[in-house]
C-alpha positions as a Python dict, from the first residue, in 0.01 Angstrom:
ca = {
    (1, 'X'): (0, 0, 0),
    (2, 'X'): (373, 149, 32),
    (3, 'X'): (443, 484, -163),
    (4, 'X'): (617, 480, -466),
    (5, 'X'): (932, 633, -452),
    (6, 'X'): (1065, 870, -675),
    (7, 'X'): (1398, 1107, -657),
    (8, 'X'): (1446, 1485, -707),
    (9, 'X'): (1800, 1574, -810),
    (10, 'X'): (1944, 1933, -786),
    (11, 'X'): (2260, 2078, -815),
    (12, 'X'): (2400, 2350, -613),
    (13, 'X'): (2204, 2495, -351),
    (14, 'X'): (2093, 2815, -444),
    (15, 'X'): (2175, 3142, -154),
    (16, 'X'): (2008, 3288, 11),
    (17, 'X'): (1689, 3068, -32),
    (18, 'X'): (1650, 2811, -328),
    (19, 'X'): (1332, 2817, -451),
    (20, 'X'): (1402, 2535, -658),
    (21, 'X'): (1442, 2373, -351),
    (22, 'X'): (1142, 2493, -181),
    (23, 'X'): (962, 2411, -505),
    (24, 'X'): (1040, 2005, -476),
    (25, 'X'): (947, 2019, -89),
    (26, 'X'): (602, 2138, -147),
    (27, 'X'): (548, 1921, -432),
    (28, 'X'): (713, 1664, -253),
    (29, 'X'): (421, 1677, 23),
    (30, 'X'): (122, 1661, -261),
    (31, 'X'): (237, 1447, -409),
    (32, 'X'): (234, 1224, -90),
    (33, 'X'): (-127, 1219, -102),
    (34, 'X'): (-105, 1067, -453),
    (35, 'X'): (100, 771, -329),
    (36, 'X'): (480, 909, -433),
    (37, 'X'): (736, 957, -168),
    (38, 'X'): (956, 1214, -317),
    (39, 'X'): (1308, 1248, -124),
    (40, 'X'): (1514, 1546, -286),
    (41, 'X'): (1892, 1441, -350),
    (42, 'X'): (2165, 1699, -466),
    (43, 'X'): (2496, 1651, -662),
    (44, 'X'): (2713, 1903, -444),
    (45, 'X'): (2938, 1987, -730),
    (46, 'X'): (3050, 2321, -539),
    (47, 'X'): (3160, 2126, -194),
    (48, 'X'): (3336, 1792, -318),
    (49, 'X'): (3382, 1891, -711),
    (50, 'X'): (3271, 1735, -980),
    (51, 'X'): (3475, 1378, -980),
    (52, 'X'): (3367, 1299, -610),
    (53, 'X'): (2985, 1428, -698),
    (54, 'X'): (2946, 1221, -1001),
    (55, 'X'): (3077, 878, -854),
    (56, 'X'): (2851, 968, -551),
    (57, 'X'): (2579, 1006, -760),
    (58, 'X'): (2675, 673, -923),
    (59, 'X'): (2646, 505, -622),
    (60, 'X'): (2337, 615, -534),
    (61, 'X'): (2200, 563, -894),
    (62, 'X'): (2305, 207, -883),
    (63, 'X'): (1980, 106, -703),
    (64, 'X'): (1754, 339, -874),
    (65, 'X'): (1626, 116, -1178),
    (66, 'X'): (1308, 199, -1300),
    (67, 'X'): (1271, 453, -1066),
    (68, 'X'): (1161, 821, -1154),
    (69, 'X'): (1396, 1076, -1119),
    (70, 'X'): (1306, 1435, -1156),
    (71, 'X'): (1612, 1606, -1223),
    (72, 'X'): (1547, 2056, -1164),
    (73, 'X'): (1776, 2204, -1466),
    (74, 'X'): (1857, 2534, -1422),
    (75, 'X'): (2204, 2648, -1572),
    (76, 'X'): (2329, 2792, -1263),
    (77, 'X'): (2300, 2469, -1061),
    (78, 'X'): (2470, 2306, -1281),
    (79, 'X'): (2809, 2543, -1334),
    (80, 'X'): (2911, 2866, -1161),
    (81, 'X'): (2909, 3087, -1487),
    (82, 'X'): (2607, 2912, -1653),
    (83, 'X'): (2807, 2665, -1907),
    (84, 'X'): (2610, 2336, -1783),
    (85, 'X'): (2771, 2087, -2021),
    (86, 'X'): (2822, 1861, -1656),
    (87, 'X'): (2444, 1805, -1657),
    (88, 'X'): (2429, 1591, -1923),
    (89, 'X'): (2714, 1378, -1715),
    (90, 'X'): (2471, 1344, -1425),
    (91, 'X'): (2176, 1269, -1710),
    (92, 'X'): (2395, 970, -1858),
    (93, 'X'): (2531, 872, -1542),
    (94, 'X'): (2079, 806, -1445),
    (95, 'X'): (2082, 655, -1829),
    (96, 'X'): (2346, 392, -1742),
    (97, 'X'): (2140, 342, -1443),
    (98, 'X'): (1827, 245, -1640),
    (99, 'X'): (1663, 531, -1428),
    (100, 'X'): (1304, 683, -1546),
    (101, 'X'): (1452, 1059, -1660),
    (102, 'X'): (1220, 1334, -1596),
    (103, 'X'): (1407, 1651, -1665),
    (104, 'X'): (1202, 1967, -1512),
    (105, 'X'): (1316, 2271, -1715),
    (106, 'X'): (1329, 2615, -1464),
    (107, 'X'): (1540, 2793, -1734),
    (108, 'X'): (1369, 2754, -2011),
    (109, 'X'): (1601, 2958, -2277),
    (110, 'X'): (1929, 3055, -2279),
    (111, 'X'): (2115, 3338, -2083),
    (112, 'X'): (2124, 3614, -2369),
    (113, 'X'): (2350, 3854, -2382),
    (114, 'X'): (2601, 4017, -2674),
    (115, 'X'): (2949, 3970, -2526),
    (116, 'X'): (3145, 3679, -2729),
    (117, 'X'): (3126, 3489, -2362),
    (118, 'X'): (2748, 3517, -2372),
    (119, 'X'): (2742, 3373, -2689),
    (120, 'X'): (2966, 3104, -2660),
    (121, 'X'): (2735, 3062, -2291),
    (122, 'X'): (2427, 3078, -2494),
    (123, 'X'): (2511, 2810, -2728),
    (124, 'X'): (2622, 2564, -2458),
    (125, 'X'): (2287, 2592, -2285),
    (126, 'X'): (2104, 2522, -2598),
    (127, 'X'): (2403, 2215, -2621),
    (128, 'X'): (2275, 2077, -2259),
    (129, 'X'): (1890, 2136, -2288),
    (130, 'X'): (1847, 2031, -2647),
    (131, 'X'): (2105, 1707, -2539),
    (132, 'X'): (1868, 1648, -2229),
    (133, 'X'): (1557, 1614, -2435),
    (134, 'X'): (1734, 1251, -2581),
    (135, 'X'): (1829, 1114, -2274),
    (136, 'X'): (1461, 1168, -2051),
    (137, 'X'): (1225, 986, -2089),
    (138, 'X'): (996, 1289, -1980),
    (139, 'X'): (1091, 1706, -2031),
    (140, 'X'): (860, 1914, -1794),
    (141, 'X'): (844, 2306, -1914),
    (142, 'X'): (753, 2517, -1664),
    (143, 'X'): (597, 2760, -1949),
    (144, 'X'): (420, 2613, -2273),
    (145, 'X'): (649, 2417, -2529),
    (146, 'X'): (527, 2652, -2800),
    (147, 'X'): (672, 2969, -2623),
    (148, 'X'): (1014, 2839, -2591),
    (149, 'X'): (1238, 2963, -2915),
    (150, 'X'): (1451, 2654, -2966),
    (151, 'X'): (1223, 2322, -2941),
    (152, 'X'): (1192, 2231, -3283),
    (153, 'X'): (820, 2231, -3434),
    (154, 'X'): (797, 1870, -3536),
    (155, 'X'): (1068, 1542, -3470),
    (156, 'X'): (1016, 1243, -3229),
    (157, 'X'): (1053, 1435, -2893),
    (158, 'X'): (785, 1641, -2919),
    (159, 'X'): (591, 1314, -2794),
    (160, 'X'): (757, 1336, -2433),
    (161, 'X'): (735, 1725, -2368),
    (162, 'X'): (506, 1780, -2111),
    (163, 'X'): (372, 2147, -1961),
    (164, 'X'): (348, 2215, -1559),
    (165, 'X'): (347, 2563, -1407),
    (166, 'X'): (541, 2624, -1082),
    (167, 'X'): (335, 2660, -776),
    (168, 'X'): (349, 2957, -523),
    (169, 'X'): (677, 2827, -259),
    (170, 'X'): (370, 2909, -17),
    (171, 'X'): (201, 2665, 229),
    (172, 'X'): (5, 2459, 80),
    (173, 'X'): (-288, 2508, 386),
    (174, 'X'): (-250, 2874, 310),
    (175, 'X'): (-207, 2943, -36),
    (176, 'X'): (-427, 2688, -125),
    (177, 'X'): (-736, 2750, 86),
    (178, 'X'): (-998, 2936, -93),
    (179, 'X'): (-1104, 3109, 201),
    (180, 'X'): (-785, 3288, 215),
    (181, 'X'): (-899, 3429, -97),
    (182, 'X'): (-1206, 3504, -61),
    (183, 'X'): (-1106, 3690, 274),
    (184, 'X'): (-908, 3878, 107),
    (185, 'X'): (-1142, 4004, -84),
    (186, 'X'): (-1392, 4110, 211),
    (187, 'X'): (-1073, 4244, 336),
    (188, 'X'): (-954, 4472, -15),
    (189, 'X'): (-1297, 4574, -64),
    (190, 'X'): (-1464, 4674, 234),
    (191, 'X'): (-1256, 4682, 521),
    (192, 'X'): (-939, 4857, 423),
    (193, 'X'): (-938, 5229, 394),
    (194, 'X'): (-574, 5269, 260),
    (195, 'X'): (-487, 5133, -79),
    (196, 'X'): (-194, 4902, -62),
    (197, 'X'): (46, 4765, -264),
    (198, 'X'): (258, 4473, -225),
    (199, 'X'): (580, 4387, -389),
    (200, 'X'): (746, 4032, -315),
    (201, 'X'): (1105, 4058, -407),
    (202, 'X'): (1331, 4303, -639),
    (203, 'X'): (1627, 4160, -888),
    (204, 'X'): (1979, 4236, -805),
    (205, 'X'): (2208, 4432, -960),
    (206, 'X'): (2141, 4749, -1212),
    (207, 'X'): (1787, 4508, -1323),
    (208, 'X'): (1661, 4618, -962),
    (209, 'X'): (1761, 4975, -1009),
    (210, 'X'): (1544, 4931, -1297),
    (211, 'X'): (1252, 4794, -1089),
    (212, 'X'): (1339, 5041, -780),
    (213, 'X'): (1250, 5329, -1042),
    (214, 'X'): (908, 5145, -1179),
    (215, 'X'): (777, 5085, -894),
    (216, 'X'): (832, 5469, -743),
    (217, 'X'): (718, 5562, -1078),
    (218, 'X'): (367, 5377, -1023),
    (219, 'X'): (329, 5450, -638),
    (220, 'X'): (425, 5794, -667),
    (221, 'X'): (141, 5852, -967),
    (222, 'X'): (-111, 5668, -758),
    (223, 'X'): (-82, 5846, -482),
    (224, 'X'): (-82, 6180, -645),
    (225, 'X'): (-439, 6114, -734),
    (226, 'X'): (-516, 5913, -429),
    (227, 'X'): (-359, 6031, -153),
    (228, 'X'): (-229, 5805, 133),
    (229, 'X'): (-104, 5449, 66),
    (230, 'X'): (30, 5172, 157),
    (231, 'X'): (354, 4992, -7),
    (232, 'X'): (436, 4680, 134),
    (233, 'X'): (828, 4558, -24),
    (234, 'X'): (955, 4210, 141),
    (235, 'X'): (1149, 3916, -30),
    (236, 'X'): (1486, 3892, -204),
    (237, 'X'): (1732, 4214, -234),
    (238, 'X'): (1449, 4424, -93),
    (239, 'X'): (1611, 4569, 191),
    (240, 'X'): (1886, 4673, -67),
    (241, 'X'): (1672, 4901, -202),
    (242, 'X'): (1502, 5073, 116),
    (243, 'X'): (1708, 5424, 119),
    (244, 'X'): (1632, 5454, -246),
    (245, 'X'): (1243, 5376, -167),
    (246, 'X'): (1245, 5612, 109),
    (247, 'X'): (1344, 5914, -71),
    (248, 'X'): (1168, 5854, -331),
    (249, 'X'): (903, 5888, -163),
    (250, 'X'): (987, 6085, 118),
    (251, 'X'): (738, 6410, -2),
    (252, 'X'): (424, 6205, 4),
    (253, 'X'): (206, 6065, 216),
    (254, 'X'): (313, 5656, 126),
    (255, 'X'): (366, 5421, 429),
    (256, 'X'): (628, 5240, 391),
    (257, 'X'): (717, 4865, 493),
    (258, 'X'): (1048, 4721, 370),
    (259, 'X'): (1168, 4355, 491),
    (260, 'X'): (1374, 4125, 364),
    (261, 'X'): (1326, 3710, 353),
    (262, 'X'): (1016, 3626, 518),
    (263, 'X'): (847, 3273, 637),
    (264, 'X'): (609, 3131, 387),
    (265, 'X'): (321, 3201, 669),
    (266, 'X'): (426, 3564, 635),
    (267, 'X'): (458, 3610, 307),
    (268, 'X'): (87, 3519, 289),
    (269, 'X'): (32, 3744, 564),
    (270, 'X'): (171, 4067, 365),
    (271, 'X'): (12, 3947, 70),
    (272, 'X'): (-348, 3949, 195),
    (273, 'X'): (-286, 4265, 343),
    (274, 'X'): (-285, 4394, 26),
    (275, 'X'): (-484, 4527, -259),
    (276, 'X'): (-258, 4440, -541),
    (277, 'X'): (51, 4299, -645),
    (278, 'X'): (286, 4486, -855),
    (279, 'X'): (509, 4236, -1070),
    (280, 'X'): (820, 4462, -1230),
    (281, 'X'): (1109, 4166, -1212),
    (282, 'X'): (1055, 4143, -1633),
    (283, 'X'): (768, 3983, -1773),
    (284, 'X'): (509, 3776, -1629),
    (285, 'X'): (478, 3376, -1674),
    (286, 'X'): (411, 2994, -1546),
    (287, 'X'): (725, 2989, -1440),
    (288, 'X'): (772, 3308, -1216),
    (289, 'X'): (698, 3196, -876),
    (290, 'X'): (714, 3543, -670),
    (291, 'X'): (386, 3671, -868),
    (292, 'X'): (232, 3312, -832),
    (293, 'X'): (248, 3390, -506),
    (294, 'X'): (4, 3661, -569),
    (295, 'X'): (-231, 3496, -804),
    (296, 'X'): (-225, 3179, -521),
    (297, 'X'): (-347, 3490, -286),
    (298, 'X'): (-605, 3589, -469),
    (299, 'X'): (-461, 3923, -562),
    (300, 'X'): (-520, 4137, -895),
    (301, 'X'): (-166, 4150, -1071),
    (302, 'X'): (-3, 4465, -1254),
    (303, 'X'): (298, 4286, -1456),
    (304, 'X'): (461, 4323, -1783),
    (305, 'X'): (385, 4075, -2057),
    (306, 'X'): (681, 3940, -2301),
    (307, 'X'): (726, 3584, -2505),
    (308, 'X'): (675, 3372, -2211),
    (309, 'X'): (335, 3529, -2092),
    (310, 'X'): (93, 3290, -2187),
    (311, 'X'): (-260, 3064, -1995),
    (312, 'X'): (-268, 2977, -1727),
    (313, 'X'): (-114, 3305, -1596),
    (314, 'X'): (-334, 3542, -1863),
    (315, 'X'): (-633, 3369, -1686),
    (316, 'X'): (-584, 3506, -1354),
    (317, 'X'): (-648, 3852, -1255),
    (318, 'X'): (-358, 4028, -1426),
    (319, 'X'): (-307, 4369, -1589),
    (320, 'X'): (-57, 4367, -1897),
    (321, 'X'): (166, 4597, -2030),
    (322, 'X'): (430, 4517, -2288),
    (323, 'X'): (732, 4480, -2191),
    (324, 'X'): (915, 4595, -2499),
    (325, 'X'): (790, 4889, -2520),
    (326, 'X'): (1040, 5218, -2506),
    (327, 'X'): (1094, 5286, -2097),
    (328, 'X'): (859, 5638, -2119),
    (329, 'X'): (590, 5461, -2283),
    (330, 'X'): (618, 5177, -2024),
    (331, 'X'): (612, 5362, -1715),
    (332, 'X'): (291, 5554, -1836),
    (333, 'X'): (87, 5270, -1862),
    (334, 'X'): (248, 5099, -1570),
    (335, 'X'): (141, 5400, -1402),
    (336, 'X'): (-228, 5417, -1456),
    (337, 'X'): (-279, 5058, -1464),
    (338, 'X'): (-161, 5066, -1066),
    (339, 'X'): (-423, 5322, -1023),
    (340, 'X'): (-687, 5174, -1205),
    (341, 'X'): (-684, 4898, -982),
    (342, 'X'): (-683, 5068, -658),
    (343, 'X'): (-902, 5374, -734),
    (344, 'X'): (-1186, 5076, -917),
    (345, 'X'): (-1312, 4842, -612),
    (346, 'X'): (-1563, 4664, -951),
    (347, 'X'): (-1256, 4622, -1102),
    (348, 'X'): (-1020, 4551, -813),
    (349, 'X'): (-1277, 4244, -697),
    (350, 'X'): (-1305, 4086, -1053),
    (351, 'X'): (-976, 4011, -1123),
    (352, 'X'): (-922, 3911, -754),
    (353, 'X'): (-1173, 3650, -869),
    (354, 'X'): (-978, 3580, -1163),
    (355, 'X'): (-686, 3532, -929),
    (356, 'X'): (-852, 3272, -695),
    (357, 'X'): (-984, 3079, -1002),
    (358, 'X'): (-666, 3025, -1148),
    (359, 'X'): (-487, 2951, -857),
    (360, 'X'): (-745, 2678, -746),
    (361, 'X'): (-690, 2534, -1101),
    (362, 'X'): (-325, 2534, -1216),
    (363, 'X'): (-129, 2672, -940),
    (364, 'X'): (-233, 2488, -616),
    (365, 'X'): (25, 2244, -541),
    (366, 'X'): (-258, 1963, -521),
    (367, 'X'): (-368, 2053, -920),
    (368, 'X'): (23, 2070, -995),
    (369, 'X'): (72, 1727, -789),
    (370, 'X'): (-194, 1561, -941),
    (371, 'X'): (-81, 1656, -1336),
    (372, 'X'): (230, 1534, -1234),
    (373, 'X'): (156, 1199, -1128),
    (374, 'X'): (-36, 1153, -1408),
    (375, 'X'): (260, 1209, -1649),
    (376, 'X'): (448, 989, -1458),
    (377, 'X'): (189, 701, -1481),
    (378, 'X'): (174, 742, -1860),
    (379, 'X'): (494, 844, -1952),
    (380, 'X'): (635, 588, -2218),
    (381, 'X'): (990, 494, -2189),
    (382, 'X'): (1250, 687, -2404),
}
């Protein structure tokens, strides 16, 4: 029997890495043992502009009738300053096409933001998404439907909203083999002498300065009552922030690994290596694929919790503080809950467990595939 094959539209590739991207690959290959054959398509808006990208897209679209088309919305893809009023083009241009419209939502609220730009940018998001949920057939949230602020409680879409968490961007063989887990856990709790500490990826801009300062907060507490540990810092904008790690922590006796993009294989690697995973980039949720990556490990998670945190993340082995509380406050019980989890091996190993569980049931790509396909099997046309 041939695959059925469905499209994955994006806009704009994302740079450095687009995990958007990497997102649709791995689901792309579970989803092959379900019988789809997903093939990733872009509208390169940024090369050719927007007139050239649209009729291209027209073209193509011209022999996809009936076929599913997962189209990844996040504003940024769609417009350099985050006014993506050109998505809905690319949504009616699929329409005309009598395509099957699945619209995955990555950003699931508005930018905020109290400048009279952010507002007018905040109210065309809300234009495009709230537009996009007429023209699918099928709206994919990345974090429950009764987190996000603006779907309305009751009204005929609510019928096609649909709820799928990301997955970790990791290997699928890797991330998704319990034994990776459980190793881990041999590993954290008997093996390892040093406490360690991993931290996969820091925001840009005066956000990361932000993190930088949480996360010498924590390590610097910890090891004041522990002694010597380990701080492993790799992904996105973290060598950025290595002279500012360094001195603060040049007085005590922290070992220090800073890298920036890694392989999926090796992201894995550092992960396991590690005790814990310390989640500062804002708070926690389905959606937040850099402490997925943790949970998929099998690692206990310190992370803040806001509006979005919500199951199947607050089943896995994390630690919550608020976000919204005042920065002193914060930092205090960021603080000890780092050191709970490294000074407790009881603890440590039952939300490792935690961890594993979760991933096995809502993050591995093969759960993720096979909710997916099932949508797409029962999904009624708009």
């Amino acid at each position: 029997m041939n695959p059925r094959r469905i499209f994955a539209l994006l806009g704009r590739r994302d740079e450095p890495t687009d995990a958007v991207e990497e997102y649709c690959a791995h689901l792309g290959e579970a989803l092959a043992a379900r019988g789809f054959q997903l093939e990733i398509r872009r509208v390169p808006w940024e090369l050719h502009g927007w007139p050239r990208s649209l009729q291209a897209l027209k073209l193509q679209a011209a022999g996809w009738r009936d076929t599913w088309v997962l189209v990844q919305y996040t504003a940024l893809a769609w417009s350099e300053r985050g006014f993506p009023l050109r998505f809905l083009q690319a949504l009616r241009i699929l329409a005309a096409a009598h395509a099957r419209i699945a619209v995955v939502f990555h950003d699931v609220e508005p930018f905020s933001g109290h400048r009279l730009i952010d507002r007018i940018r905040c109210l065309a998001q809300l234009r495009a998404m709230r537009r996009s949920l007429d023209l699918a057939d099928l709206a994919i949230f990345t974090v429950l439907p009764e987190k996000i602020s603006w779907i309305p409680a009751h009204g005929g879409r609510l019928a096609k909203l649909a709820f799928l968490p990301v997955g970790p961007n990791l290997p699928v063989s890797a991330a998704g083999d319990p034994s990776l887990a459980s190793a881990n856990l041999e590993t954290g709790g008997k093996e390892r002498t040093t406490p360690s500490v991993a931290v996969f990826s820091i925001t840009g801009g005066e956000a990361g300065a932000r993190e930088t300062r949480e996360i010498l907060s924590a390590v610097r507490f910890a090891s004041e009552k522990l002694g010597k540990l380990r701080l492993s810092v790799f992904g996105r904008h973290a060598e950025l922030r290595e002279a500012a790690l360094r001195e603060g922590l040049r007085d005590l006796p922290v070992e220090l690994s800073v890298e920036g993009l890694l392989e999926g294989t090796q992201i894995v690697e550092r992960l396991s290596a590690c005790d814990a995973l310390l989640f500062v980039r804002g708070p926690i949720s389905s959606r937040r694929s850099s402490a997925i990556a943790g949970i998929a490990c099998g690692l206990p998670v310190i992370a803040y919790s806001g509006s979005e945190t919500a199951p199947p993340v607050t089943e896995a082995g994390v630690v919550l503080i608020p976000f919204d509380l005042d920065e002193s406050s914060r930092r205090q019980q960021l603080n000890a809950a780092l050191l709970r989890v490294l000074s407790d091996a009881s603890c440590r190993a039952s939300l490792a467990e935690r961890s594993r569980l979760a991933a096995a049931h809502h993050f591995s790509w093969d759960s993720i595939a096979s909710r997916l396909a099932a949508l797409l099997e029962n999904a009624a046309p708009s």
